[in-house]
N, C-alpha and C positions, 0 to 999 in steps of 0.2 A: 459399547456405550458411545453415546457421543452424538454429532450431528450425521443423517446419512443422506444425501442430495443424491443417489442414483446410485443403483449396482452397481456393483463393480466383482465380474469374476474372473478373479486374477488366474492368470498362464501360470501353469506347474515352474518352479526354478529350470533353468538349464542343467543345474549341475545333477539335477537327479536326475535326468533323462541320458539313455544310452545315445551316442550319435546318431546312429541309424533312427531312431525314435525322435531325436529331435528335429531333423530334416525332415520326418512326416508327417512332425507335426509344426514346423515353422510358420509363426502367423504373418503375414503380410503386415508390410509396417503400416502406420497409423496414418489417417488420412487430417492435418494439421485444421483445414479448410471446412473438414465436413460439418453438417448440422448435427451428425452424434459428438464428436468430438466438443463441439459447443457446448451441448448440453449435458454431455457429461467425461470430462479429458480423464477418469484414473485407470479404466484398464488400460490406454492409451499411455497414459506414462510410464503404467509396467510395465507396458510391451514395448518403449523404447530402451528402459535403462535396461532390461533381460536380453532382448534383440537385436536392438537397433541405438547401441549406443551413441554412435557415430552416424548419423544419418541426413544426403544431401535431397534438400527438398526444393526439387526444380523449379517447381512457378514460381516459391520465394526466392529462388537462385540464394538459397542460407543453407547452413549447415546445424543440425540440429543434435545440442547434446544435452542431456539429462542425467546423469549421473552425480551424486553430491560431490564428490572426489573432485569432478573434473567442471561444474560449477565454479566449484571453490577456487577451483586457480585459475579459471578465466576472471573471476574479480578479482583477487589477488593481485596475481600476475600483470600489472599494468605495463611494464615495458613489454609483454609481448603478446595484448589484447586490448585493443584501444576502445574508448568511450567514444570516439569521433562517428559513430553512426547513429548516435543521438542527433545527428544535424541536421538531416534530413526527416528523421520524425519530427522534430519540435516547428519546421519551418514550416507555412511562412509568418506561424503568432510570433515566434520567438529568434531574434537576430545571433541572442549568446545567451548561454548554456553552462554552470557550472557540470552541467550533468554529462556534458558534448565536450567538454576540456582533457587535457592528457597534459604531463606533465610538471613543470613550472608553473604555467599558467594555472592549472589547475592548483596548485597546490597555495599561490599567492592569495587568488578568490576567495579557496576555501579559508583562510587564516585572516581574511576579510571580512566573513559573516558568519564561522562559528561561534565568535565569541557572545554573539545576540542568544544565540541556542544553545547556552549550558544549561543544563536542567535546574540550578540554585538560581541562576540570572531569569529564568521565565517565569518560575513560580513565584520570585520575588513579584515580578511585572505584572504576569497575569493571571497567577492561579486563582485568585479570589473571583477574579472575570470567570474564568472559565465555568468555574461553580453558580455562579451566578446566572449567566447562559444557560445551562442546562438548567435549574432549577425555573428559569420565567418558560424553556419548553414543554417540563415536566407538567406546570401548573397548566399549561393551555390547553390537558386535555387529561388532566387525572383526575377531574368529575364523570368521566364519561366510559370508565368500567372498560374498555376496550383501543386499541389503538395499532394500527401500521406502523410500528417501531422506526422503518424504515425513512416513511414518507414523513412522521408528525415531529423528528428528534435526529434520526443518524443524517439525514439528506441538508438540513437547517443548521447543524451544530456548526459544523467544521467554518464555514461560510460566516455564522455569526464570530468566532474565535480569531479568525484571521481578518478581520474585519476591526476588533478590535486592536489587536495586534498591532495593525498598519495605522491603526489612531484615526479610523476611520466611522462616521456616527453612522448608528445601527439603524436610522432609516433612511439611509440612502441604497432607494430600490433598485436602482439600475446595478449596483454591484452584485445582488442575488442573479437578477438576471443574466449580467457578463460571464459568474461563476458556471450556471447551467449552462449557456451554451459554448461554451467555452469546453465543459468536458464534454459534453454532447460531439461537439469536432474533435476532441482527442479519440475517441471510442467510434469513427466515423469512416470504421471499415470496408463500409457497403458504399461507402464514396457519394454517399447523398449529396445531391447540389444545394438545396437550401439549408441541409445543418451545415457546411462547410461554408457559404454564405453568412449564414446568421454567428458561426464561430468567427469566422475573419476579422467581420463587422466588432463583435464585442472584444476581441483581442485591441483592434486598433482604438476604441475609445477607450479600453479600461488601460493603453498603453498611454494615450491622452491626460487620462484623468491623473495615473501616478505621476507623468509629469510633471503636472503642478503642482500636487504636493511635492517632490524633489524639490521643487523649485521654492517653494513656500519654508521648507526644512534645512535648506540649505541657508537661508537666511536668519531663520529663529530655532532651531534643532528644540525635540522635545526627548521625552522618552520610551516613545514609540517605534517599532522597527525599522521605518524607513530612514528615522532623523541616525537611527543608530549606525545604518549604511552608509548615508550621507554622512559622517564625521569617521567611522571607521580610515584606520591607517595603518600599512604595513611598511615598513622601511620608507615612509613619508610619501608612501603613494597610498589615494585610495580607490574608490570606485566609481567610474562614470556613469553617468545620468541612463544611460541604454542596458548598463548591465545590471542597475537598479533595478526598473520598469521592467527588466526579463527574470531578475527572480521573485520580484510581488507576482507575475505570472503566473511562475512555474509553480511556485506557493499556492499561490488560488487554485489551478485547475491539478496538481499532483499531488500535492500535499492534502486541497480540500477532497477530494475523491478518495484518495486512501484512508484514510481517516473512516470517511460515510462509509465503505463498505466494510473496514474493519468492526467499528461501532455493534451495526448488526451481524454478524456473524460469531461475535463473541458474545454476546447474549443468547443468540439463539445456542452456540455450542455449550452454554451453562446451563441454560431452561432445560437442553433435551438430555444434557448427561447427569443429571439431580448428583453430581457428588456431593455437590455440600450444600446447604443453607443457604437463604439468602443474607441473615443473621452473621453466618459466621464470613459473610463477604465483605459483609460491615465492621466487624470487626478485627478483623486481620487485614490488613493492604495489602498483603503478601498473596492472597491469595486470587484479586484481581490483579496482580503484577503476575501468578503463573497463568492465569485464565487468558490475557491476553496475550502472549510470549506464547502459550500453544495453539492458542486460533492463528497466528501470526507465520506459525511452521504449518498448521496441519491445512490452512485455507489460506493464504498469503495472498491482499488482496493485488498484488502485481504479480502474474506468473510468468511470464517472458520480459529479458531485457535482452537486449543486442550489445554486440562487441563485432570490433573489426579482429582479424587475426593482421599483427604489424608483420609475423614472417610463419614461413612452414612450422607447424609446431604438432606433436602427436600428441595426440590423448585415448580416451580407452576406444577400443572400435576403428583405430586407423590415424591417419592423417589429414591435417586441414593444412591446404594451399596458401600463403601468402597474400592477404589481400579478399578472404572470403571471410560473410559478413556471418554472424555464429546468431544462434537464437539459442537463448540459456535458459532454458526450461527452470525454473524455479520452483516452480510447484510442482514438479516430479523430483526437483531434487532434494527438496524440504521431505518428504516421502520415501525415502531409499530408506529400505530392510538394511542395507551395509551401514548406513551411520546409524539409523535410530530404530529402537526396540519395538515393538508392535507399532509402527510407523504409520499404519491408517488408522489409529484410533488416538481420541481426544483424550490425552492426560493428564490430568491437571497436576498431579504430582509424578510429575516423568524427570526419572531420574539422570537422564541421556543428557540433557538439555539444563544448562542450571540456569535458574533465572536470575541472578544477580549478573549475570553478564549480557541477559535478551536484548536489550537495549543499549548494548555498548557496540562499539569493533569488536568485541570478540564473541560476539554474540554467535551459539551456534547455527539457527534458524540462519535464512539468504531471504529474508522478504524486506528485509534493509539492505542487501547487497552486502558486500563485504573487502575489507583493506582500504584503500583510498579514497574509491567513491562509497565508502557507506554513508546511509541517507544522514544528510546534515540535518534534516527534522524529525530524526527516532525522539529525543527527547522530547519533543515538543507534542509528537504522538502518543509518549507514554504518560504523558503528566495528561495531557486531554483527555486521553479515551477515560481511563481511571478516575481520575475527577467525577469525570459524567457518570459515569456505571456506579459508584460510590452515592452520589446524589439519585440519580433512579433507584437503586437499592432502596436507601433510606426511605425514598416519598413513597414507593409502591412496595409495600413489602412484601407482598404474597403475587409476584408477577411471574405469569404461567404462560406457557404456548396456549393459543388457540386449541379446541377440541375439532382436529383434521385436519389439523395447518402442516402441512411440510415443508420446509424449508428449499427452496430451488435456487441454485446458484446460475449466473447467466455474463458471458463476457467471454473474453478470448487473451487479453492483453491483460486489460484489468478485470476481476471478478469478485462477485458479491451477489449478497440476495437483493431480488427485486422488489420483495416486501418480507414484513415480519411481523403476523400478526399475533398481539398478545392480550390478555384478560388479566386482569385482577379489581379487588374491589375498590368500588370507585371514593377516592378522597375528596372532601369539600378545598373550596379554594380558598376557605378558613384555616380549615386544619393543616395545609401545606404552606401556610405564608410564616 
């Protein structure tokens, strides 16, 4: 059951195979780069955690590991797997990086701006916003019996919510536009000249625009996110005006992206696994908090994060050198038959994985990372996406796949469907208000 975006037929185990048989039949490792790989990475991920645990992939000059074991202690393990190769991806939008930090540093920032992010401090703030959002997107097209999930609601949400967030009015159209092209240049692997152009461009004015609000916040503070970084204080130091403007940033284009393709993917993974009701979504929370916790393992819309190795250190499949830059397959290692039970299939009550913890540090899933850099916006993900899915439930209650609609995932770094098309009967704009 479940969501299926493309075959996948998995390589026999190693261990049942005699040697002689498994040297005849050893598959060539996976090609990172390819257009199959693109369009669909799971045999590819079998075939590195069976294979090619350990595996040095020349053009990226990285070292590639997919294993959840050996995942797990590359986040973990901060004193001897550094976050410092986030520098070079984030630049030249982003100057500082809580995401690019190691140490002290990091650790001062983070005790900086978590306290904006507790899950009781947001919903206080914003959850009635959130619902609200979603409910003026819901209505702007639940007369009309049909809709691109994608395009009409998960692409629009995140962008409106952080938008407010930052205490920023909800028509102010240039921010939609900074948003899009802004991930547009994060996901801008084919080195396009005018998307990296047109990203640069909205980097430096939405870098502008925060500014002045800093500026504006630092003189009359409200109780909106920026005023709350702006008066934040740790041992009577707090955060300057660049390392503000770099995570309203990183907020916008990482935070709003994961979010949009989590959104759709977890609906599509409930429409096409009919476990339960839509009814009974509505009235249990519990079981939108498991529905998103296993979209989040079984489709993690970040599947590669980078690490530096600080010194020589062995993991399964060999040894990484000192100073080689690692790509941590996440979405192979969210996936691994060694940690989790029927692991390619969508479970909504999987008992491997407890959900009261999906959303914490100890969450079992890695699509928040894990140990010190876990993502400082899980909560703010879990109260959002939930909220919205709880509100579409309610408005559209009979909401189906399309009849022929398959679902297609497409990305490399980050991944998510490119549409999501769905039916149900259509509501007046009476009957929804």
């Amino acid at each position: 059951m479940g969501m299926r975006v493309c075959s996948r037929p998995w390589p026999q185990s190693p261990n049942t195979l005699s040697l002689r048989s498994m040297l005849d039949t050893y598959p060539p490792p996976p090609d990172l780069l390819s257009a199959e790989f693109e369009r669909c990475p799971y045999p590819a991920y079998e075939t590195f955690r069976s294979h090619y645990p350990l595996f040095h992939e020349e053009r990226l000059n990285a070292w590639i590991i997919s294993r959840y074991d050996d995942v797990t202690r590359a986040f973990r393990d901060a004193d001897t797997f550094s976050s410092r190769s986030w520098n070079d991806q984030l630049r030249p939008l982003v100057q500082q990086s809580l995401m690019a930090m190691d140490g002290e540093e990091h650790t001062r920032h983070r005790r900086l701006i978590s306290p904006a992010f507790h899950r009781r401090q947001l919903t206080d703030r914003i959850g009635d916003s959130v619902a609200d959002c979603a409910r003026q997107l819901v209505h702007s097209f639940a007369a009309d019996g049909t809709v691109d999930f994608c395009e009409r609601f998960a692409r629009r949400l995140p962008v409106k919510v952080i938008m407010r967030l930052l205490g920023v009015s909800d028509d102010h159209d240039d921010f939609r536009r900074w948003y899009r092209a802004i991930v547009d240049y994060s996901g801008n692997f084919a080195q396009d000249a005018e998307i990296a152009r047109a990203g640069f461009r909205a980097g430096q004015e939405l870098s502008e625009f925060l500014g002045r609000q800093i500026r504006l916040r630092r003189a009359d503070p409200g109780d909106d996110l920026i005023s709350l970084l702006c008066t934040s204080e740790v041992d009577g130091a707090g955060m300057d005006d660049e390392m503000i403007k770099s995570f309203g940033l990183v907020l916008l284009a990482a935070g709003g992206e994961t979010t949009e393709k989590t959104l759709g993917l977890t609906v599509c993974h409930l429409l096409r696994s009919g476990t339960v009701g839509q009814a009974a979504l509505i009235d249990d929370p519990a079981l939108l908090d498991r529905a998103l916790a296993e979209t989040l393992r079984l489709t993690p819309p970040v599947r590669v994060i980078t690490r530096v190795a600080r010194r020589t250190v062995t993991l399964s499949g060999g040894t990484v050198p000192a100073g080689a830059l690692l790509f941590l397959l996440v979405g192979a290692a969210n996936r691994d038959p060694a940690r989790f039970r029927a692991s390619d299939t969508f479970d909504l009550f999987r008992a491997d994985a407890e959900v009261d913890r999906a959303f914490t540090g100890a969450a079992q899933h890695l699509a928040f990372g894990s140990g010190r850099h876990f993502c400082v916006g899980a909560a703010l993900a879990h109260m959002e996406i939930t909220t919205a899915l709880r509100v579409l439930f309610q408005t559209l209650p009979d909401l189906r796949l399309r009849p022929g609609f398959e679902p297609r995932e497409a990305g490399f770094v980050t991944r998510g469907l490119q549409e999501a098309l769905l039916d149900f009967t259509p509501v007046s704009a009476h009957t929804t208000a």
